[in-house]
N, C-alpha and C positions, 0 to 999 in steps of 0.2 A: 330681954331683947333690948340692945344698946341700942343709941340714938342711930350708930351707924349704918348698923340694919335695916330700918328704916326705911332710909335714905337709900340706900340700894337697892331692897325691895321695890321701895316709890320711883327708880329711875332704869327698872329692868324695861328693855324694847317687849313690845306686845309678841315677837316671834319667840321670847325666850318662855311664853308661858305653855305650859304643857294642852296638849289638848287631846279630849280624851276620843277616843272612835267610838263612833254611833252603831256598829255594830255589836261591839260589846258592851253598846247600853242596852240594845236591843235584847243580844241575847240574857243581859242579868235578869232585864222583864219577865222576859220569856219564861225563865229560872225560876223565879220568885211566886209568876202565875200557876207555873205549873205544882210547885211546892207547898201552896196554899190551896190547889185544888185538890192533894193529895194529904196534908191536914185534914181539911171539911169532910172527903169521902172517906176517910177512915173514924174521922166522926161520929159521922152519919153510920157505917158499917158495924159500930160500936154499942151505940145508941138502940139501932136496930136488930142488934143481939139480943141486947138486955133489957129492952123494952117486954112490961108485961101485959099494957094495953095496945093493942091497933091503932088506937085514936089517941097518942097519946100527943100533947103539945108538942114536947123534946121530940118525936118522930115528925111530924107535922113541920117542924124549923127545918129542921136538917130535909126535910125532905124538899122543902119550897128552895132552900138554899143550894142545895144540889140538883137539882134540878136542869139547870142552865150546863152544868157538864153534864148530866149522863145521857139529855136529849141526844146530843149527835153520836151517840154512840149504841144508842137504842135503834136506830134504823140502818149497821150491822150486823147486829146480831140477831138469832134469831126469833122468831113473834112471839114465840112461846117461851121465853126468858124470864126465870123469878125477879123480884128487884135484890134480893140478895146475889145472884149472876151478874145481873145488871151493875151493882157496887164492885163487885170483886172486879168485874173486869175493864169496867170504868177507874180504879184504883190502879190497875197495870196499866193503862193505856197509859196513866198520867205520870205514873211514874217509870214509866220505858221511855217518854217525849221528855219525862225532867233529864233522865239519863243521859239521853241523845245531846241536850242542851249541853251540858255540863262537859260531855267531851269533844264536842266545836268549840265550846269555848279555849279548852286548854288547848285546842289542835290551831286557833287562831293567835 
């Protein structure tokens, strides 16, 4: 990068800088939240397969961590839902919302 460059860089007007929209900041959040919630629950879904104890630590994490998504999604469904139901369908919910995310984004 010549001295030139520089120089024009350092003398571009403030209108010539790009600015990015807050919506598609929003939704990358959105994207990233949802993509990371469906990480952890397939986890956790994993975990809970090949778990040989109940009590085991590795169930215990995943489960205090997942937690915070499958609450609202537990007062859906119905009362009498395994937590194995409970994952499976908290794993589609989060990845039907990543879905959705992902083609607002390209439709914006």
């Amino acid at each position: 990068m010549g001295l030139g460059e520089r120089e024009e860089k350092a003398s571009r007007s403030p209108n010539q800088v790009k600015v990015i929209d807050p919506l598609s900041q929003i939704l990358f959040l959105g994207r990233f939240l949802c993509f990371m919630a469906m990480f952890y629950l397939a986890l956790h879904k994993l975990v809970f397969r090949l778990s040989q104890k109940p009590n085991s630590k590795l169930l215990w994490f995943f489960s205090v961590l997942t937690t915070p998504l499958t609450r609202p999604l537990r007062a859906w469904i119905m009362p009498g839902a395994s937590d194995a139901q409970l994952l499976s369908r908290s794993l589609l919910f989060y990845g039907f919302l990543w879905l959705c995310l992902v083609l607002i984004g390209r439709m914006s």
